[in-house]
C-alpha positions as CSV (number, residue, x, y, z in Angstrom):
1,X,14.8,7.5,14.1
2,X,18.1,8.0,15.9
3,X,19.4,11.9,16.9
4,X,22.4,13.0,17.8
5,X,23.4,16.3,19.0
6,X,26.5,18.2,18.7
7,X,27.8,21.7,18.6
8,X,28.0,22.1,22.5
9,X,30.8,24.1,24.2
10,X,31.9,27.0,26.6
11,X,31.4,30.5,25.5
12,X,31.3,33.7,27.2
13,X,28.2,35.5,27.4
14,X,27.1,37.4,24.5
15,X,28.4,34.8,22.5
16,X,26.8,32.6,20.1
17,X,26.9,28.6,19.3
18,X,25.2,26.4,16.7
19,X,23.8,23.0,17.9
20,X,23.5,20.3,15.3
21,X,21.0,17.4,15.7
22,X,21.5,14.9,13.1
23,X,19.3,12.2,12.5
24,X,19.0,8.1,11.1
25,X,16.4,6.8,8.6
26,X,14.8,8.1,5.5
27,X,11.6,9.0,6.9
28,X,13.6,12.1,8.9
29,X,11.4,14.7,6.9
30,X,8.1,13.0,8.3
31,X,8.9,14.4,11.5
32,X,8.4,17.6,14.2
33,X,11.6,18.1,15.7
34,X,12.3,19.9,19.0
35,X,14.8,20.9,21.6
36,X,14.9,20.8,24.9
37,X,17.3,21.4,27.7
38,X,17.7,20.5,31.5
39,X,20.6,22.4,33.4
40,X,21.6,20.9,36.8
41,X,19.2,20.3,39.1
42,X,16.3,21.8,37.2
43,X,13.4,19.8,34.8
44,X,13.7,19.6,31.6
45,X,12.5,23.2,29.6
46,X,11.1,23.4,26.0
47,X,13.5,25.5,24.1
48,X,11.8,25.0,20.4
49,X,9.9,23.3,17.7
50,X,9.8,23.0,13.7
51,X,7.5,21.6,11.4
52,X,8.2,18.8,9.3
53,X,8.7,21.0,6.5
54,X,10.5,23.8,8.1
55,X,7.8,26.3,7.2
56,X,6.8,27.1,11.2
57,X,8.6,27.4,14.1
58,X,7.8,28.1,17.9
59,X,10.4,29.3,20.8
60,X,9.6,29.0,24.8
61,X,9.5,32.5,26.1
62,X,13.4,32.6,27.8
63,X,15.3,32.1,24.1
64,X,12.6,33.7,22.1
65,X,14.1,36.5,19.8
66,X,17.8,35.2,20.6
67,X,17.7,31.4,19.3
68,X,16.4,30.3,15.5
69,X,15.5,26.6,15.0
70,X,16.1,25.3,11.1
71,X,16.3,22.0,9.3
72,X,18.0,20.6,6.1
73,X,15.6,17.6,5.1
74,X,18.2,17.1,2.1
75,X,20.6,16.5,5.1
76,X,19.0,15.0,7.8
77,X,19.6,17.9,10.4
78,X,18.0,20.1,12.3
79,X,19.7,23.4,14.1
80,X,19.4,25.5,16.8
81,X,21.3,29.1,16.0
82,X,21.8,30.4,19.7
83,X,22.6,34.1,20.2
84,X,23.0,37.0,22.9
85,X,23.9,33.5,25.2
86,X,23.1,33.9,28.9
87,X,24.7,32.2,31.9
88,X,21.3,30.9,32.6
89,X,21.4,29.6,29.1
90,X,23.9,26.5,30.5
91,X,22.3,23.5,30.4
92,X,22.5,20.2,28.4
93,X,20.5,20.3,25.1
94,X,18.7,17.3,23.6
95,X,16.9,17.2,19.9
96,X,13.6,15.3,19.9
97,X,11.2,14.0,17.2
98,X,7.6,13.5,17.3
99,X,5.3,12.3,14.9
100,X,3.3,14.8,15.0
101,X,2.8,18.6,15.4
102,X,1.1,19.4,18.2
103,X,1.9,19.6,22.2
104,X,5.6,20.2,21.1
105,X,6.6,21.7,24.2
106,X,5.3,18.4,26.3
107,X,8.6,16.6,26.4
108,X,6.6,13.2,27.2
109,X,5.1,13.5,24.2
110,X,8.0,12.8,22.4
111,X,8.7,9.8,20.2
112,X,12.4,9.7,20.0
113,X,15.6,11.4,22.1
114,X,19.0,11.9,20.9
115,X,21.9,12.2,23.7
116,X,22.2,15.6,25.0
117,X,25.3,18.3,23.9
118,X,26.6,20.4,27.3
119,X,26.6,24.1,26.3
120,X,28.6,26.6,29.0
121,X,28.1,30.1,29.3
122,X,30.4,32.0,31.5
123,X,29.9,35.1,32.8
């Protein structure tokens, strides 16, 4: 599976962005999908998960309530709705896919990375 992200930007806080993670291969819908994000000089955080089927979703605790995770299998893409942005929000976000639905927040566990998106929120 390849990803690739898209969607970053600069917005002002308060604002809101879509991320895009589009993805290679027919077996797209086989997989848990994730995003993650690293800003400068910090390790990479879990940001959230989905199901293969779309049906479940978990957030880490900084973007839960603010940011919705969604896929179109018909599509091959998964999204990341980001709200109410925060300065603290900046950071590069990268879409991963594992196999398989559990330890989603362990980004070592992940089977495949796309290239990050740089989102920017000024203050």
């Amino acid at each position: 599976v390849q990803l690739q992200a898209s969607g970053g930007g600069l917005v002002q806080a308060g604002g809101s962005l879509r991320l895009s993670c589009s993805a290679s291969g027919r077996t797209f819908s086989s997989y848990a999908m994730a995003w993650f994000r690293q800003a400068p000089g910090k390790e990479r955080e879990f940001v959230a998960a989905i199901n293969w089927s779309g049906s479940t979703t978990y957030y880490g605790d900084s973007v839960k309530g603010r940011f919705t995770m969604s896929r179109d299998n018909a599509k091959n893409t998964v999204y990341l709705q980001m709200n109410s942005l925060k300065p603290e929000d900046t950071a590069v976000y990268y879409c991963a896919a594992r196999g398989e639905y559990y330890r989603m927040r362990d980004s070592s566990a992940m089977d495949y990375w796309g290239k990050g998106t740089l989102v920017t929120v000024s203050s």
